[in-house]
N, CA, C and O atoms as a GROMACS GRO file, in nm:
protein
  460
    1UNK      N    1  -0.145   3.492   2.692
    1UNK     CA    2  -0.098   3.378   2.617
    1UNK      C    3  -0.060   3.270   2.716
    1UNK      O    4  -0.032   3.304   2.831
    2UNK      N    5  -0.057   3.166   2.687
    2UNK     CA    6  -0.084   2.970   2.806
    2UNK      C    7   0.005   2.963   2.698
    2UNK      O    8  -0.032   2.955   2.581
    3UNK      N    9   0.162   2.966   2.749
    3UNK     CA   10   0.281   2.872   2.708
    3UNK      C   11   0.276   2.762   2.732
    3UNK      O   12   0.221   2.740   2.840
    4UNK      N   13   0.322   2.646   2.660
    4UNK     CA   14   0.302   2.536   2.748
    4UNK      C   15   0.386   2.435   2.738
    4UNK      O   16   0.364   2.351   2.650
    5UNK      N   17   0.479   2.423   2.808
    5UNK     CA   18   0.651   2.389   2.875
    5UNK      C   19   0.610   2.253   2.872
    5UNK      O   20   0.518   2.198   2.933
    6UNK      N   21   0.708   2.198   2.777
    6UNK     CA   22   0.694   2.011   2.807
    6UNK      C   23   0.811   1.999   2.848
    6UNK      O   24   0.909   2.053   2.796
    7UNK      N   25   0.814   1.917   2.958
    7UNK     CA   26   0.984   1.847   3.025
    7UNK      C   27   1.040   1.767   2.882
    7UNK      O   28   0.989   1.688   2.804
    8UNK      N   29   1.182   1.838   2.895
    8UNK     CA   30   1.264   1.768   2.794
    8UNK      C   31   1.338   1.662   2.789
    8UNK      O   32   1.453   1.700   2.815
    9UNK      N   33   1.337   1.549   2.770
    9UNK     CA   34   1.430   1.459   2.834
    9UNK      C   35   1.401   1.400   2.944
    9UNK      O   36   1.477   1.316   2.993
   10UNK      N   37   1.298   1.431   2.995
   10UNK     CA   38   1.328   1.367   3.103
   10UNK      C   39   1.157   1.261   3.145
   10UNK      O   40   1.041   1.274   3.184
   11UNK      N   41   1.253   1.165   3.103
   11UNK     CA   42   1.156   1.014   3.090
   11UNK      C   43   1.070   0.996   3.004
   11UNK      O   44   1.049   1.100   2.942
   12UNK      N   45   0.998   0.894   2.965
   12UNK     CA   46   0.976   0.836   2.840
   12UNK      C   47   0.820   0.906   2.766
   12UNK      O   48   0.720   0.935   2.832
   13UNK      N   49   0.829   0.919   2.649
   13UNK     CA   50   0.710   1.003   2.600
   13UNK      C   51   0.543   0.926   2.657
   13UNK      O   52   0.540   0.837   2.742
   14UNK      N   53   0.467   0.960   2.616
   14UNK     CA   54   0.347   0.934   2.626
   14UNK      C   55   0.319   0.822   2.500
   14UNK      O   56   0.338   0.826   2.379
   15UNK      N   57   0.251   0.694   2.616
   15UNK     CA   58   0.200   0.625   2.475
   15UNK      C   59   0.134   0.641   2.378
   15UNK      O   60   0.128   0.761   2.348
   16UNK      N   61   0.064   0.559   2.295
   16UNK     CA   62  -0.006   0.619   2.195
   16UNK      C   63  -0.131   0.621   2.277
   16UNK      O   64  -0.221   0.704   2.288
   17UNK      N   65  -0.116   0.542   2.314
   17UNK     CA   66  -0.313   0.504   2.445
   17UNK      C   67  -0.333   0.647   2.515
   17UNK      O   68  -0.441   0.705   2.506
   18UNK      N   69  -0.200   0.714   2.603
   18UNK     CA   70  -0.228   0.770   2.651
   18UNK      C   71  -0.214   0.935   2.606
   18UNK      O   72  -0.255   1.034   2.668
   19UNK      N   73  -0.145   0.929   2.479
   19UNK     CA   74  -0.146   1.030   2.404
   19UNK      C   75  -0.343   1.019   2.362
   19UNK      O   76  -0.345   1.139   2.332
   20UNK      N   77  -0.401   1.002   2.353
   20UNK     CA   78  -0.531   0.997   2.271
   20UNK      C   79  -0.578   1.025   2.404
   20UNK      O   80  -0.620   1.140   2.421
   21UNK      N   81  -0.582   0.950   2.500
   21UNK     CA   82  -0.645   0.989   2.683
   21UNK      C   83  -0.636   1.151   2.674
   21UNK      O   84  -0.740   1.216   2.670
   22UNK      N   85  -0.514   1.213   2.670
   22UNK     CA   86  -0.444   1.316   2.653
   22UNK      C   87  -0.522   1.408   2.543
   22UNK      O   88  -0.545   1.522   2.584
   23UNK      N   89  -0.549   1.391   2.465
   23UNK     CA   90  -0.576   1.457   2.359
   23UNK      C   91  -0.707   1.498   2.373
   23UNK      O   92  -0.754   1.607   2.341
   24UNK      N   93  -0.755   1.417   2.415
   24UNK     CA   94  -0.910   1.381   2.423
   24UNK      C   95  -0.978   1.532   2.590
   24UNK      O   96  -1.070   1.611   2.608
   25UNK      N   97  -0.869   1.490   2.654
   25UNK     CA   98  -0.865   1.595   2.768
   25UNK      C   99  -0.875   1.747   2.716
   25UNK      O  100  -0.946   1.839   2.758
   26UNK      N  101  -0.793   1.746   2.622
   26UNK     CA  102  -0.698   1.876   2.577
   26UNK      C  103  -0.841   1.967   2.470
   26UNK      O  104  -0.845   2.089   2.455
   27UNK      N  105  -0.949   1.865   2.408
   27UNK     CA  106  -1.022   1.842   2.319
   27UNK      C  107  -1.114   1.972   2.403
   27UNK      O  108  -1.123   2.094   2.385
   28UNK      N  109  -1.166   1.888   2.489
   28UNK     CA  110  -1.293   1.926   2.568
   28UNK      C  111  -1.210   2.074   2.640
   28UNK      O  112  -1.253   2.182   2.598
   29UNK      N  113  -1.134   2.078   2.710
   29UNK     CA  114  -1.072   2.190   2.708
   29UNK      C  115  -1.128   2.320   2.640
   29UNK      O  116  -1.209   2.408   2.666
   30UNK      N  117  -1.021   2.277   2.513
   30UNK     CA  118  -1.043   2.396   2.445
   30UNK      C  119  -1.185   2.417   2.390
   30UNK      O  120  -1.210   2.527   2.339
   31UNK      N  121  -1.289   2.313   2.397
   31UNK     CA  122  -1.401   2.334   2.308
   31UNK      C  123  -1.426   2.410   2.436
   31UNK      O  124  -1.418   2.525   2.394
   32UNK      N  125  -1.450   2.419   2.561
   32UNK     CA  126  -1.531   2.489   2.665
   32UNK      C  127  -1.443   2.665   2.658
   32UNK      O  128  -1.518   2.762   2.651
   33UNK      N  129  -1.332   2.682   2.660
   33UNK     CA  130  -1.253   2.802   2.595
   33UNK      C  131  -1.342   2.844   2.441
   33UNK      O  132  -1.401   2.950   2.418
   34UNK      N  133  -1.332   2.765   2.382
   34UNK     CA  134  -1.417   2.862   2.209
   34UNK      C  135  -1.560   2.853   2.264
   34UNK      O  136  -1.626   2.891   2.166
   35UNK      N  137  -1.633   2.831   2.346
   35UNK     CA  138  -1.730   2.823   2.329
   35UNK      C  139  -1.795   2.946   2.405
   35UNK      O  140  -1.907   2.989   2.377
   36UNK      N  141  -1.692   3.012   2.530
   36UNK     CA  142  -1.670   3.130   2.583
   36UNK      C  143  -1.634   3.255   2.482
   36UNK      O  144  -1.638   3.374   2.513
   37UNK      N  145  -1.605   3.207   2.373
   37UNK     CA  146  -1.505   3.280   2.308
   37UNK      C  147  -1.361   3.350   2.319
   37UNK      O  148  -1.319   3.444   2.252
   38UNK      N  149  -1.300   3.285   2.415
   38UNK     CA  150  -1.183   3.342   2.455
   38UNK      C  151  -1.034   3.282   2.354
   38UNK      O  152  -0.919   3.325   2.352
   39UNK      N  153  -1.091   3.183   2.289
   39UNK     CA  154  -0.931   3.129   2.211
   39UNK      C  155  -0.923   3.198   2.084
   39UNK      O  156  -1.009   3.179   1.998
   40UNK      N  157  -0.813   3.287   2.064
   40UNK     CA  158  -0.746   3.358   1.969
   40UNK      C  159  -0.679   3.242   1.855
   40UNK      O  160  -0.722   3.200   1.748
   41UNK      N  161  -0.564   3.215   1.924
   41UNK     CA  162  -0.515   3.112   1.850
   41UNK      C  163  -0.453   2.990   1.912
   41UNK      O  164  -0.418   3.003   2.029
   42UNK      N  165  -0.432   2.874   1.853
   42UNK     CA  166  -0.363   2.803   1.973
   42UNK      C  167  -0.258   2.700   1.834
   42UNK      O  168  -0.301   2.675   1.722
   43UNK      N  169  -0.155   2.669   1.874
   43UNK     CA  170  -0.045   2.536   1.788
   43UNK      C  171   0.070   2.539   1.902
   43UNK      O  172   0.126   2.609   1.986
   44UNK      N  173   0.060   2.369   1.821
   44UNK     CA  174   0.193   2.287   1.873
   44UNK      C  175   0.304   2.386   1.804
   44UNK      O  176   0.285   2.487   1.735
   45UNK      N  177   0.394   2.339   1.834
   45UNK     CA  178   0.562   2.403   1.804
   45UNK      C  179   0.655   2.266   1.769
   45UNK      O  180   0.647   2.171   1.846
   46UNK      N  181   0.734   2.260   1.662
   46UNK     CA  182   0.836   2.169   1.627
   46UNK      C  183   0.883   2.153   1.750
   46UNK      O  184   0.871   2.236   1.839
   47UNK      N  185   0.952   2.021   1.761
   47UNK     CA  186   1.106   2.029   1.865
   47UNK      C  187   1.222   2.109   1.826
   47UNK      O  188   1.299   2.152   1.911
   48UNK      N  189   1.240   2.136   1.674
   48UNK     CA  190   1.348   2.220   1.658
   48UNK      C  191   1.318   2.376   1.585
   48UNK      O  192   1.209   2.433   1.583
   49UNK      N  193   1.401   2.408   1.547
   49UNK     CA  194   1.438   2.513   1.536
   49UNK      C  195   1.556   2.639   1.536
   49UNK      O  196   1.663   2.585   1.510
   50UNK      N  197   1.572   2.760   1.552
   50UNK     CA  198   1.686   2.797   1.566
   50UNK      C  199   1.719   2.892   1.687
   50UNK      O  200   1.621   2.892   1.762
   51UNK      N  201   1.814   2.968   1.732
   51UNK     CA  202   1.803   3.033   1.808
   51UNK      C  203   1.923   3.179   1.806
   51UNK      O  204   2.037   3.177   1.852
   52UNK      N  205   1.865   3.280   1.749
   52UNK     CA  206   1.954   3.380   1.679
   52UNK      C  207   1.989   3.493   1.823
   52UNK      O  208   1.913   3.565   1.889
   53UNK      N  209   2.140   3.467   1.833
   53UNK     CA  210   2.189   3.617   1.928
   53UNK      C  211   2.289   3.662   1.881
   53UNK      O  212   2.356   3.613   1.791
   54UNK      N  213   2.311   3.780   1.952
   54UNK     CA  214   2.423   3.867   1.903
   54UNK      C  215   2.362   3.995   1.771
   54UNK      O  216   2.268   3.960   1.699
   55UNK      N  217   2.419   4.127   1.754
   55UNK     CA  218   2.347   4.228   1.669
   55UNK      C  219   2.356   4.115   1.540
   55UNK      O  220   2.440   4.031   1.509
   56UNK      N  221   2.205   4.163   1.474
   56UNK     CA  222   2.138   4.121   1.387
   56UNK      C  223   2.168   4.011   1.316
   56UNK      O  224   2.192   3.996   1.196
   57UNK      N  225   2.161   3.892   1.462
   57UNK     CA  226   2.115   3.768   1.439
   57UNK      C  227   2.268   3.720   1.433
   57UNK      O  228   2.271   3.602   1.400
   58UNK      N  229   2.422   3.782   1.458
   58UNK     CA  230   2.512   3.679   1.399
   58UNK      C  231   2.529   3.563   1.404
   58UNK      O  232   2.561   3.499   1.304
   59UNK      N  233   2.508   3.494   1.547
   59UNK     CA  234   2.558   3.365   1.588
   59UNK      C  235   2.399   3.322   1.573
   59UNK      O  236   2.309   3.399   1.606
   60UNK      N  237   2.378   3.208   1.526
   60UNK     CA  238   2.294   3.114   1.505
   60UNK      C  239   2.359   2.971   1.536
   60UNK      O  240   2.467   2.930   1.496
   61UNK      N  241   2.263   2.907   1.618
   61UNK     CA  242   2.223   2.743   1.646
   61UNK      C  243   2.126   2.703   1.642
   61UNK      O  244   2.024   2.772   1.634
   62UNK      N  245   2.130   2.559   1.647
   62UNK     CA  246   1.965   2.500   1.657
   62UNK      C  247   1.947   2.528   1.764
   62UNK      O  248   2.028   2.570   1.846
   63UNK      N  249   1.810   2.503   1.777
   63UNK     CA  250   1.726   2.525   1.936
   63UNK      C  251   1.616   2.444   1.908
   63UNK      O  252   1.585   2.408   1.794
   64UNK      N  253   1.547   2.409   2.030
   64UNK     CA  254   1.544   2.465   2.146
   64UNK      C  255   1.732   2.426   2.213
   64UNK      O  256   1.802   2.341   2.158
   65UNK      N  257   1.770   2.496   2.314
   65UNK     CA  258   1.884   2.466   2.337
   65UNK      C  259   1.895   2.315   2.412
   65UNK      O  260   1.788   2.294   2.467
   66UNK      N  261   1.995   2.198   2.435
   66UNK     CA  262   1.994   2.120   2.406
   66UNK      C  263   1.982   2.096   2.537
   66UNK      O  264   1.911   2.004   2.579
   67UNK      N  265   2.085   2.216   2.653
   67UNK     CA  266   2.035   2.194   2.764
   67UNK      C  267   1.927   2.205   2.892
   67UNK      O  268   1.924   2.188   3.014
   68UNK      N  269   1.820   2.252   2.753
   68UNK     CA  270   1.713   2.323   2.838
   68UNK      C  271   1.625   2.190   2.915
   68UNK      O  272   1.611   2.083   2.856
   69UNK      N  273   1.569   2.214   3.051
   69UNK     CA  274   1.500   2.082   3.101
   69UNK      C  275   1.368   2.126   3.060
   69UNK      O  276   1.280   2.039   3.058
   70UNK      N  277   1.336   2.246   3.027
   70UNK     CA  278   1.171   2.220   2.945
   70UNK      C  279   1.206   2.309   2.839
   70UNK      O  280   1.302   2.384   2.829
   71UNK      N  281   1.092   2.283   2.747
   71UNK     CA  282   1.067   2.366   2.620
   71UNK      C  283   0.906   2.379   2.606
   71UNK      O  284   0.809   2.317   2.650
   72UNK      N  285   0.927   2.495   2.522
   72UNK     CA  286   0.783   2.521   2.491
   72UNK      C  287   0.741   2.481   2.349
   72UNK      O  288   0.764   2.519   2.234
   73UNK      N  289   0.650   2.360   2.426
   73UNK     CA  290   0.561   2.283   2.274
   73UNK      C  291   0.450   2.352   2.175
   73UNK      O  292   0.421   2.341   2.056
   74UNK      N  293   0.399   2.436   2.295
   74UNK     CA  294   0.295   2.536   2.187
   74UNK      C  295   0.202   2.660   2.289
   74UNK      O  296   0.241   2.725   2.386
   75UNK      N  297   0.123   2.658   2.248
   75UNK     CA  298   0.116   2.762   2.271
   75UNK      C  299  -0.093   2.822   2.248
   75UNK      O  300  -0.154   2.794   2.145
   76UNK      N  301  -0.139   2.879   2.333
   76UNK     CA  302  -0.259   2.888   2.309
   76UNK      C  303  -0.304   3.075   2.384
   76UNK      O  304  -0.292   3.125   2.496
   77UNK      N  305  -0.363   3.133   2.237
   77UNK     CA  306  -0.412   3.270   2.282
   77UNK      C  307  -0.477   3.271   2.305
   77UNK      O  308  -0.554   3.185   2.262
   78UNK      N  309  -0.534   3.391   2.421
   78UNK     CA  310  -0.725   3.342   2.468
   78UNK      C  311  -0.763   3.498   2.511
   78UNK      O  312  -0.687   3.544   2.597
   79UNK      N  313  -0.824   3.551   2.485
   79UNK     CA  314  -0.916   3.656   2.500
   79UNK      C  315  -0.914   3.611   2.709
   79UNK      O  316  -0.945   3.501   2.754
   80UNK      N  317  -0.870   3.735   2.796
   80UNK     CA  318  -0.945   3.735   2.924
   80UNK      C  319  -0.926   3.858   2.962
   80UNK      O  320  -0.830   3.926   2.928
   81UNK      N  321  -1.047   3.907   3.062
   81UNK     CA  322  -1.019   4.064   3.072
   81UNK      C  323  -0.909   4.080   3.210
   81UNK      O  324  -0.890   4.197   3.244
   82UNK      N  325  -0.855   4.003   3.270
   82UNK     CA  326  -0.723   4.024   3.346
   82UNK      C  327  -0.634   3.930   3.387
   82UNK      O  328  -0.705   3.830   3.394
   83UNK      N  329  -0.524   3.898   3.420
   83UNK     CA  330  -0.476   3.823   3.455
   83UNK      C  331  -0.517   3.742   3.544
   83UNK      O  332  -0.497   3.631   3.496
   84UNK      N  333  -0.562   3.732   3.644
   84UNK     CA  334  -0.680   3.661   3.712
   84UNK      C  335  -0.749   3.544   3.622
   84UNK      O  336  -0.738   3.424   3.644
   85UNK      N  337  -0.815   3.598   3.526
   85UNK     CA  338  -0.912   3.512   3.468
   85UNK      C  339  -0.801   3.437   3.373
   85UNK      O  340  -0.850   3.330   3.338
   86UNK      N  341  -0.722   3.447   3.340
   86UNK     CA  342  -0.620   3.393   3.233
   86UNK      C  343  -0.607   3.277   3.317
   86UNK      O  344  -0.663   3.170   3.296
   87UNK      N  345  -0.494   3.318   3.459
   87UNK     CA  346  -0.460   3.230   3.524
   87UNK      C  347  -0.582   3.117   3.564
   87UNK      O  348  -0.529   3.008   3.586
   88UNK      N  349  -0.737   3.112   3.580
   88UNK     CA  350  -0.811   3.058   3.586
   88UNK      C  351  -0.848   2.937   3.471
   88UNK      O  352  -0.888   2.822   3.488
   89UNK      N  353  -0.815   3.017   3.340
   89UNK     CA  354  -0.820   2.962   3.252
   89UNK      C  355  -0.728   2.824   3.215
   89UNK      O  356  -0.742   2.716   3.157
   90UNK      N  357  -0.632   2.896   3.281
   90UNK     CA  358  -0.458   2.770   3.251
   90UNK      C  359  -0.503   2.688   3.381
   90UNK      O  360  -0.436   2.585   3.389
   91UNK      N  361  -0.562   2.697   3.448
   91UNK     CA  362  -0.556   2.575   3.600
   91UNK      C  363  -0.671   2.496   3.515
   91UNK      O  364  -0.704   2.405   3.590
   92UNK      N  365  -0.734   2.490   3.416
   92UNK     CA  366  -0.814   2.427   3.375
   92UNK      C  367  -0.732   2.363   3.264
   92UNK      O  368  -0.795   2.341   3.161
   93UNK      N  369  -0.612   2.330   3.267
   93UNK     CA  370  -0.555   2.285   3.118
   93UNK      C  371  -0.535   2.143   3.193
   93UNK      O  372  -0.508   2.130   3.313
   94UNK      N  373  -0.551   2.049   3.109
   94UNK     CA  374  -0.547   1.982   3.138
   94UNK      C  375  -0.412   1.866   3.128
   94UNK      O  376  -0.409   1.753   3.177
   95UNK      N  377  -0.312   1.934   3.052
   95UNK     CA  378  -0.160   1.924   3.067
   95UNK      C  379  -0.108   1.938   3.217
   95UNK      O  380  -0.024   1.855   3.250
   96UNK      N  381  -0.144   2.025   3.305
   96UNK     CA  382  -0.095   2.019   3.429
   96UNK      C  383  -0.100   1.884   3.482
   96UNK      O  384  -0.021   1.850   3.571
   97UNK      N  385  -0.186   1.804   3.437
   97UNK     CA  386  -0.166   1.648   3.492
   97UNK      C  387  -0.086   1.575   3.469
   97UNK      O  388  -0.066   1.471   3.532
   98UNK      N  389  -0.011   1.622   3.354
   98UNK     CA  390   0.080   1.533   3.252
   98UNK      C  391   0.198   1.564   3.213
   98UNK      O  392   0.250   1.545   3.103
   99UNK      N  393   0.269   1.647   3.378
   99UNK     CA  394   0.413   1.704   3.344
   99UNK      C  395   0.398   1.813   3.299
   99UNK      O  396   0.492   1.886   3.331
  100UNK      N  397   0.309   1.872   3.224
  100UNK     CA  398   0.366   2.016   3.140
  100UNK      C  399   0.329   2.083   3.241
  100UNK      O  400   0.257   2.043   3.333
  101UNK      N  401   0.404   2.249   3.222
  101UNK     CA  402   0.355   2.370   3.340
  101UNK      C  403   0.313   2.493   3.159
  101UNK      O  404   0.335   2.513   3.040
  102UNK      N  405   0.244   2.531   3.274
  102UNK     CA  406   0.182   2.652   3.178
  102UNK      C  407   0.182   2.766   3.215
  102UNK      O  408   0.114   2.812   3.307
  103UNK      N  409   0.284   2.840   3.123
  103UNK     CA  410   0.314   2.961   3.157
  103UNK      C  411   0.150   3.072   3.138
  103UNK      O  412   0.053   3.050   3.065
  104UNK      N  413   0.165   3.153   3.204
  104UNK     CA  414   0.079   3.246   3.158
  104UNK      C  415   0.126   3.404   3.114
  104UNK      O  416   0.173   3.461   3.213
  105UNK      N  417   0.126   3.468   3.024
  105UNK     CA  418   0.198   3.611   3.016
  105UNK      C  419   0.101   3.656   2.926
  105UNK      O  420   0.049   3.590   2.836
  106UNK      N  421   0.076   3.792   2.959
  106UNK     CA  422   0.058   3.919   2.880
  106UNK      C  423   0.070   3.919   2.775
  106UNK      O  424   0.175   3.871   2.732
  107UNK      N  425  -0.049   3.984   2.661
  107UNK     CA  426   0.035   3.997   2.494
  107UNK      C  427  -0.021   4.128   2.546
  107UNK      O  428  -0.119   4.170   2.607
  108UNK      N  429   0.145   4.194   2.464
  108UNK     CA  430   0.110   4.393   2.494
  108UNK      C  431  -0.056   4.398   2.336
  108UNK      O  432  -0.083   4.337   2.232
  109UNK      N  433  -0.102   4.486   2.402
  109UNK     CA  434  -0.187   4.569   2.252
  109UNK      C  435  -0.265   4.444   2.209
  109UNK      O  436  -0.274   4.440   2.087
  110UNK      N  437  -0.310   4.366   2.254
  110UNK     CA  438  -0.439   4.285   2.199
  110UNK      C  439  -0.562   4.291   2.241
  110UNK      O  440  -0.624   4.253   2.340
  111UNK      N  441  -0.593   4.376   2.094
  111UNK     CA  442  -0.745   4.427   2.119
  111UNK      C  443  -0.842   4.306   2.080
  111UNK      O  444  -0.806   4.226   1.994
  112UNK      N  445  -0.961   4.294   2.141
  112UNK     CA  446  -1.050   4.225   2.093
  112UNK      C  447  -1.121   4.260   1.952
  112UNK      O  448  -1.214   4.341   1.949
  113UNK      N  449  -1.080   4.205   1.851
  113UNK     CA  450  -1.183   4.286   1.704
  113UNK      C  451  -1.341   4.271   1.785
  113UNK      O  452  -1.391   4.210   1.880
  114UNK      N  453  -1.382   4.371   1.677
  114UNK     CA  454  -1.574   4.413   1.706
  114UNK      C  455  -1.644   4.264   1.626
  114UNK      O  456  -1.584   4.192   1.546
  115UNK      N  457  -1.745   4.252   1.660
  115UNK     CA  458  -1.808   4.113   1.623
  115UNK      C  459  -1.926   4.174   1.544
  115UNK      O  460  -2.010   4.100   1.492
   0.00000   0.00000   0.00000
């Protein structure tokens, strides 16, 4: 799984010009990922939300927490047969240009279905 950490707060969003520059990057991306067949699933994430600790859930707040300097905006699954190739996969995102970092981690037990 390609977490993908947007700096919070810190300096001014993306224009609309360069949100579409951006998008447009992000586009071709993923079409070269489905076209491998490696993308499972991929979405943005709200800015908010909640964040439940303590036994079964007592204390609740909003989240992401307020002092976090990144959060994770979304999120993209991808079929690779090792970590190696994952990490290959995320140096090709094209968010690394644009402030975000991209986590890469393990999903336990994801089998490829039969085609």
């Amino acid at each position: 799984m390609l977490l993908l950490r947007h700096p919070y707060g810190d300096g001014p969003p993306p224009t609309p010009s360069e949100m579409e520059e951006i998008m447009g990057h992000f586009k071709k991306w993923m079409e070269s990922m489905n076209s491998k067949g490696q993308v499972v699933a991929t979405h943005g994430l709200e800015p908010t939300g909640k964040v439940l600790r303590g036994p079964h859930g007592a204390l609740i707040v909003d989240g992401p927490m307020i002092e976090a300097k990144e959060i994770v905006g979304g999120y993209v699954t991808i079929y690779a047969e090792n970590l190696e190739e994952a990490v290959e996969c995320a140096r090709a995102c094209p968010a690394l240009n644009y402030r975000i970092a991209v986590e890469v981690r393990p999903v336990a037990h994801c089998d490829r279905p039969e085609a």
